[in-house]
C-alpha positions in Angstrom: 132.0 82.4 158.2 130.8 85.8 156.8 129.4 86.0 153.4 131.1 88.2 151.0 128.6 90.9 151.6 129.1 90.9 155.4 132.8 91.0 155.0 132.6 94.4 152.5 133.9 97.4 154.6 131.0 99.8 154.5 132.0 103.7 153.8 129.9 106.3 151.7 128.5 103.5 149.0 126.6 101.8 152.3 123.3 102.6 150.5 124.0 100.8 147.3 125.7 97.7 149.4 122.6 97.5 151.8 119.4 98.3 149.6 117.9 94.7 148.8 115.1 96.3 147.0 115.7 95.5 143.1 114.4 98.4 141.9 116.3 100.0 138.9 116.9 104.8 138.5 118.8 106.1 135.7 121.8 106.7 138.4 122.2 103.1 138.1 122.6 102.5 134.6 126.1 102.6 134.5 126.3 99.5 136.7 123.2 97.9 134.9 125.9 96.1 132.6 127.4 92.5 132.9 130.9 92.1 134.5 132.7 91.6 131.5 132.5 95.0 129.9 134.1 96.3 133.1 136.9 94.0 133.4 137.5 94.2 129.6 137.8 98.0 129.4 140.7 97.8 132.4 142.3 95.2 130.3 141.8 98.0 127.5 143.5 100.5 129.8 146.4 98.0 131.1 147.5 97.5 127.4 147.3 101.2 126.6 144.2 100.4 124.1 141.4 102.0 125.5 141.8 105.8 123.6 141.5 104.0 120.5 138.7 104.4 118.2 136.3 101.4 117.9 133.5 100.8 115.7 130.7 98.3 116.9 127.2 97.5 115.1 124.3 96.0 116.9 122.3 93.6 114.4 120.2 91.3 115.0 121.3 87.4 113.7 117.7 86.1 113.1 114.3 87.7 113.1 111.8 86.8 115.6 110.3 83.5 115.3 107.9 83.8 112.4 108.5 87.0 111.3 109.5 88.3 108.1 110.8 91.5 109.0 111.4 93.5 112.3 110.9 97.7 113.4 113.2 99.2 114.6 113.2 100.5 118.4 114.9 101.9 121.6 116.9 104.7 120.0 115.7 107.2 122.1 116.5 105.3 125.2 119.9 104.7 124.0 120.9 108.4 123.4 119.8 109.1 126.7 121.8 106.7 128.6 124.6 108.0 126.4 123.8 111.6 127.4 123.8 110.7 130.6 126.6 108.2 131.3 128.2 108.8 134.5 129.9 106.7 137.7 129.2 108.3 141.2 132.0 108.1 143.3 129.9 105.7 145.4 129.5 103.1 142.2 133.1 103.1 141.7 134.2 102.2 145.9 131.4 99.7 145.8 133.6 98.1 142.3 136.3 98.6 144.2 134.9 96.5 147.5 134.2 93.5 145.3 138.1 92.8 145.0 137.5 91.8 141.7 139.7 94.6 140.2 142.5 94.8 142.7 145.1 94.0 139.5 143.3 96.7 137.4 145.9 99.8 136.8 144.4 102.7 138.9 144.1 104.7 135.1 141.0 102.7 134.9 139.2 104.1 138.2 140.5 107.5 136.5 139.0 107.3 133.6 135.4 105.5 135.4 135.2 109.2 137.5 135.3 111.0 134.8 133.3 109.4 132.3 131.2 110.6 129.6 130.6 109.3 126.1 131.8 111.4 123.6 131.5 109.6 120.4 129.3 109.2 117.4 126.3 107.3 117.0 124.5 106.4 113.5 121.7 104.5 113.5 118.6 103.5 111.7 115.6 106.1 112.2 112.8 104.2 114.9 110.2 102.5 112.6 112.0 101.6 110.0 111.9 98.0 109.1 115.0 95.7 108.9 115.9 92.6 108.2 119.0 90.1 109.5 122.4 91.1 110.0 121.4 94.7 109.1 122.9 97.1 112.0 120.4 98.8 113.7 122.8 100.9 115.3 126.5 101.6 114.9 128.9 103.1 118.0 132.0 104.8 116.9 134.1 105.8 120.0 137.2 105.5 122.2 137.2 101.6 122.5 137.0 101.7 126.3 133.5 103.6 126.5 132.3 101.4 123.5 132.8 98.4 125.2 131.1 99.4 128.3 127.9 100.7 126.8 126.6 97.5 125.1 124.9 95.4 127.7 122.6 98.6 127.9 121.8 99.0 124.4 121.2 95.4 123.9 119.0 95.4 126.5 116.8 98.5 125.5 116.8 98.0 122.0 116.7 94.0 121.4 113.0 94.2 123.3 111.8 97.6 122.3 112.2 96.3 118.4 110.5 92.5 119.6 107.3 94.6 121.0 107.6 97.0 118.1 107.8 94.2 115.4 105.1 92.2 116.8 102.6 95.5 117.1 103.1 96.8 113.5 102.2 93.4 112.7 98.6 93.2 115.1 98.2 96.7 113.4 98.8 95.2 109.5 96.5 92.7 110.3 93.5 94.3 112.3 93.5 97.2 110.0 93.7 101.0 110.2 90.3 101.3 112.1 90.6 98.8 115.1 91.5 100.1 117.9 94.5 98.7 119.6 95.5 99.0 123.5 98.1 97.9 125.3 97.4 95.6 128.0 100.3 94.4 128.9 102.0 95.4 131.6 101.1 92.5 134.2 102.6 90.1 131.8 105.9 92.5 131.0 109.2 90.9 132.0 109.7 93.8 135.0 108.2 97.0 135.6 111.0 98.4 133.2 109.9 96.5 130.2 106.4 97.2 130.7 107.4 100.9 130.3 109.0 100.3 127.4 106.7 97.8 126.1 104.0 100.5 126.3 106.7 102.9 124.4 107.3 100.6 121.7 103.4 99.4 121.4 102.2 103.2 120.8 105.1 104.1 118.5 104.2 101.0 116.3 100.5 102.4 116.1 98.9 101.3 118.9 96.1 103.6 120.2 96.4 103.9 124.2 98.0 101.7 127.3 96.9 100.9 130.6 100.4 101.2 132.0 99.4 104.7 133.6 103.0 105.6 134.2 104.1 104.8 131.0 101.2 107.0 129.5 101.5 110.1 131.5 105.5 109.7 131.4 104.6 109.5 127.2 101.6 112.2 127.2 99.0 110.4 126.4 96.1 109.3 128.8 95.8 105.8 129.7 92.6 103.7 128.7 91.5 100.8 130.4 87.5 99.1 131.6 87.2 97.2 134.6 87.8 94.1 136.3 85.4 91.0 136.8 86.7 91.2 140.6 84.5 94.7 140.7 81.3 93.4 139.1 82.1 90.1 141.7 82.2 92.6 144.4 79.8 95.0 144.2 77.2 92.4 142.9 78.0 90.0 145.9 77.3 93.4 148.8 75.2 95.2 146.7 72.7 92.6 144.8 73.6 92.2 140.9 75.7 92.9 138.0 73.3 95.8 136.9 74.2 97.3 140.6 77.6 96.7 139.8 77.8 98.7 136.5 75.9 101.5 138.0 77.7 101.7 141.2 81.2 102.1 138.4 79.1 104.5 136.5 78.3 107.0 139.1 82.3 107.6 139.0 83.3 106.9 135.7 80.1 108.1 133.6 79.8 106.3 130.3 82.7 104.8 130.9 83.3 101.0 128.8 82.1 98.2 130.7 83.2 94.5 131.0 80.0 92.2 130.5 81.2 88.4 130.9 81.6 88.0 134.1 78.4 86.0 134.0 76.3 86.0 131.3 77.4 88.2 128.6 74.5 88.4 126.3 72.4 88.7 129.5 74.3 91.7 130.5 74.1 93.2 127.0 70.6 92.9 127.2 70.2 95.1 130.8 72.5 97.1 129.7 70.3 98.0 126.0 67.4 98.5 128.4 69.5 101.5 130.4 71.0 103.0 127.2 67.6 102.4 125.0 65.5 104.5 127.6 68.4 107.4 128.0 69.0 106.6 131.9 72.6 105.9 130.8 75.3 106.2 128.1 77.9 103.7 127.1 81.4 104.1 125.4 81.8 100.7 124.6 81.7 97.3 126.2 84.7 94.3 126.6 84.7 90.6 125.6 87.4 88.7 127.6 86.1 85.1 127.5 83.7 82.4 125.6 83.5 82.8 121.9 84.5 86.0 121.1 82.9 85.8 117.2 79.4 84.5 118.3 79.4 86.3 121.4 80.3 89.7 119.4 77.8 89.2 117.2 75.1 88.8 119.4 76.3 91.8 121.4 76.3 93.7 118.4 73.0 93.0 117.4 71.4 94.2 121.0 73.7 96.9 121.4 74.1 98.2 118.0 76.0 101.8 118.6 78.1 100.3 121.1 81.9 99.6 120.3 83.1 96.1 121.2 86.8 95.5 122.5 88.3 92.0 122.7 91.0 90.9 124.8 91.9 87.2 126.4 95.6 85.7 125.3 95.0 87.7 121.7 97.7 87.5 118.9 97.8 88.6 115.2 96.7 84.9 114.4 93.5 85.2 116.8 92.9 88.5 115.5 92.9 87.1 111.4 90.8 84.3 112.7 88.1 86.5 114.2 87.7 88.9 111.4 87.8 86.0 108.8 84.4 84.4 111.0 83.1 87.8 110.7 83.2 88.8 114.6 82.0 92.4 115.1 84.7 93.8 117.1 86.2 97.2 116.9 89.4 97.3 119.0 91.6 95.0 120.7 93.2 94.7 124.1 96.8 92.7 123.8 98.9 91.7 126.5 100.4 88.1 127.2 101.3 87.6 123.5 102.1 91.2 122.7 105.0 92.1 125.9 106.9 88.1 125.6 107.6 85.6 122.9 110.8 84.5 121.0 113.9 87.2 121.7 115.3 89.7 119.0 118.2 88.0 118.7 120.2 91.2 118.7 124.7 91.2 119.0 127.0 94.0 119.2 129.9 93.3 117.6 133.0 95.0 117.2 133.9 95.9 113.3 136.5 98.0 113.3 139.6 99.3 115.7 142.1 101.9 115.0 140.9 101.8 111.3 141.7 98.0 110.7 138.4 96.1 109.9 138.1 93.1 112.1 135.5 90.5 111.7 134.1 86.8 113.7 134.4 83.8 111.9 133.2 81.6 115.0 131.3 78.7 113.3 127.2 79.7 112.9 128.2 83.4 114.3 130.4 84.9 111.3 130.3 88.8 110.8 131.1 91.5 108.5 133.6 93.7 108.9 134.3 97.3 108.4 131.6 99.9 109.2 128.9 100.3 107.0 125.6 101.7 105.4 122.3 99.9 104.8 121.0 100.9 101.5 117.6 100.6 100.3 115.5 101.0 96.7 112.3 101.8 97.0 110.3 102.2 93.6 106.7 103.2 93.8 106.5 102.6 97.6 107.7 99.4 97.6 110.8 98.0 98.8 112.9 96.2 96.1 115.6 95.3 98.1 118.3 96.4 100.5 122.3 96.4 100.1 124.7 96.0 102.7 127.4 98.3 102.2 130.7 99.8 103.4 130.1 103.5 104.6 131.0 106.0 101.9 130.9 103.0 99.5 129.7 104.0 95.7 126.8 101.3 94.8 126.2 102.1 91.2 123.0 100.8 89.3 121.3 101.1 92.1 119.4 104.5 93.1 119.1 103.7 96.6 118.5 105.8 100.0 121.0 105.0 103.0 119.4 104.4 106.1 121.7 105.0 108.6 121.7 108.4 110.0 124.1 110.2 112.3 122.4 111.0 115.8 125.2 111.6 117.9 128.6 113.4 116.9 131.4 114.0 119.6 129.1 112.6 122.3 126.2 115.5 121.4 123.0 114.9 119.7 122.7 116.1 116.4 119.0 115.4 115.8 116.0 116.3 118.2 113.8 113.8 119.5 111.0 112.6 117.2 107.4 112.0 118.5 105.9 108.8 119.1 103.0 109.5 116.2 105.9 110.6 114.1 107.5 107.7 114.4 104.4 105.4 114.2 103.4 106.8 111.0 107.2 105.9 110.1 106.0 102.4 111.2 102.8 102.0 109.1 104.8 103.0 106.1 107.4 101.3 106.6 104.8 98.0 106.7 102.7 98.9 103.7 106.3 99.6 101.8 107.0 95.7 102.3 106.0 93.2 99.8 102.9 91.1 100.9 104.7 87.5 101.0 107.0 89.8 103.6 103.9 90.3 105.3 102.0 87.5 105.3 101.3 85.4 108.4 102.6 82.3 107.4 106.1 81.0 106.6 106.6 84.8 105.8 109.8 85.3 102.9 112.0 87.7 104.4 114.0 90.4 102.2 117.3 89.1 100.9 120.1 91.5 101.7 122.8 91.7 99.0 126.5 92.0 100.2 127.8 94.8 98.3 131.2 93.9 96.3 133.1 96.1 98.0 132.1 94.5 101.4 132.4 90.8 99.5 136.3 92.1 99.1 137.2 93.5 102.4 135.1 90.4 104.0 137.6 87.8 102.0 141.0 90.1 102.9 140.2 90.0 106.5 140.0 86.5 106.4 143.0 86.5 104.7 144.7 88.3 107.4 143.9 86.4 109.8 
């Protein structure tokens, strides 16, 4: 019996039928989405709905696990899958092969070959924190083109904010000074993510990445030591660690060096000998293993001009624990704990259609309807507190700055792209703006979000109507 792929009559989409390697271009984007959204927007077309104007909001339900706030990220990714939202004629006959839409009116193929997103697009500015059930991101757009966008922006933005959220908080707790590096791409759910991961690690402060792709794609130049397998190598053919680090050296002059392979305050020790009697010079050295307070110390006191960098399974918990014991480390490496964890639990729900708000009220999953505006007080630097608003809504006693911006209008951008230090010093201040119980490591309080009364109204009339 032939599988379903066998049975598929090959014409010009042969290529994307036949390649078996997983690998992901922007040409594929538009069929980077689940099932669903396709098969919903030929409904849309069927029933004559899809040319009407929809407004969905991505928010996110909870925070991360343990977290009392979250950063915004993956705007920039978003807008340019928006610019660039297309269907090759070869996407749309290898649709058409699956059988799947055999029923759907041939209106919907029309509109697939000549698609382009041409609606607005407000969102909150990259680096700004957020809390529950605020919308990140709102789409306003033909409801056909909305629909088939989300999977995308889910995707980009629910992780980008997770690795965001968890760098601003290594940065808030290792301090302005440390310097932090993304290590993280060998952990990174797909070479994708570890792009992005890189993205979102530098625009939350982080100093460098070893993701070389992801640093020259970003400007910047990628950072990294060595491996133990080199020392292990070269010290196996050549005679001893000291061989080892002079054999790297004679390449990569001064370069930092990873000394635990063995014994670490052995190697220290050789190496103080080198750098004390000018044969050598030494940007820094790496602690992966053992006890990474003592062992810094110790290093620190026989190299004393030397920075230390500390890496091994690190988190913003490891990190408080070693400057509390008084380890003498000046930068980190983060990977494992820094690229995975608890999800951003991130939806995209529909609020409005045609200009009627519409709204969930599934049990555990209820949301607001109406599009709206996140407003926020800030006195002194400090966040007081948010309000979540209807767009254009008054809120009186309250002298408060919307967050929302519009970045897209008629399917063009309306704002040019920001920088990643711009928006990492967005980050920082953003962080120092919360209050410290927001902050804190522990059972963190998040923000409370007042419902505006305007939104309170609208929210107990749509039930009504329902």
């Amino acid at each position: 019996m032939k599988t379903t792929t066998e049975s598929l009559q090959l014409t010009g989409f042969e290529e994307i039928l036949e390649d078996r390697e997983l690998t992901v271009s922007s040409a594929d984007y538009s069929l980077l989405t689940d099932l669903y959204q396709l098969t919903m927007a030929a409904c849309y077309v069927g029933e004559g709905l899809d040319g009407r104007v929809a407004s969905f909001e991505l928010f996110a339900r909870r925070l991360p696990g343990g977290f009392g706030y979250a950063i915004a990220m993956g705007l920039a990714q978003v807008l340019d899958y928006l610019e660039k939202f297309r269907f090759s004629p070869a996407q749309i006959q290898a649709l058409q092969s699956t059988g799947i839409f055999a029923g759907a009116p041939e209106q919907f193929w029309t509109l697939l070959a000549t698609a382009r997103f041409t609606g607005d697009v407000w969102a909150v500015p990259e680096g700004t924190a957020v809390f529950a059930n605020e919308p990140l991101l709102r789409i306003e757009a033909p409801l056909w083109q909305a629909q088939l966008v989300e999977t995308y922006l889910l995707n980009t933005i629910n992780y980008q904010t997770l690795i965001a959220t968890r760098a601003a908080r290594l940065r808030d707790v290792a301090g302005p000074e440390a310097k932090l590096l993304e290590f993280g791409t060998r952990r990174a759910f797909g070479p994708q993510a570890a792009v992005w991961a890189a993205r979102a690690a530098l625009a939350a402060g982080f100093d460098g990445t070893s993701n070389v792709l992801a640093a020259l794609k970003l400007g910047r130049k990628p950072v990294g030591t060595i491996a133990h397998a080199l020392v292990m190598a070269v010290a196996a053919l050549e005679g001893s660690e000291n061989q080892a680090f002079a054999a790297f050296h004679r390449y990569f002059p001064g370069a930092p060096l990873l000394i635990d392979t063995y014994d670490t305050v052995a190697a220290a020790r050789m190496l103080a000998d080198r750098v004390n009697s000018g044969e050598m010079q030494l940007e820094g050295v790496r602690l992966d293993s053992g006890d990474l307070a003592v062992l810094s110390r110790e290093v620190r006191s026989i190299l004393p001009g030397v920075p230390i960098f500390a890496s091994g399974d690190l988190d913003d918990r490891e990190i408080a624990k070693l400057k509390s014991s008084g380890a003498c480390i000046d930068g980190y490496g983060l990977g494992t704990k820094l690229v995975s964890g608890s999800p951003v639990n991130g939806v995209y729900k529909l609020v409005e259609i045609d200009g009627i708000p519409v709204m969930k009220e599934a049990s555990g999953k209820v949301t607001y309807p109406g599009r709206k505006q996140i407003f926020r007080h800030i006195e002194n630097g400090q966040i007081l507190g948010d309000c979540l608003a209807l767009s254009g809504e008054n809120i009186k006693n309250c002298d408060s700055i919307p967050l929302m911006k519009l970045v897209v209008k008629d399917g063009k951008r309306v704002q040019n792209e920001e920088s990643l230090d711009d928006i990492a010093k967005r980050t920082a201040a953003s962080v120092a703006s919360l209050r410290p119980e927001t902050r804190q490591l522990d059972n963190p309080i998040s923000l409370q979000v007042e419902i505006s009364p305007d939104l309170q109204s609208l929210t107990q009339k749509t039930k009504k109507s329902h």
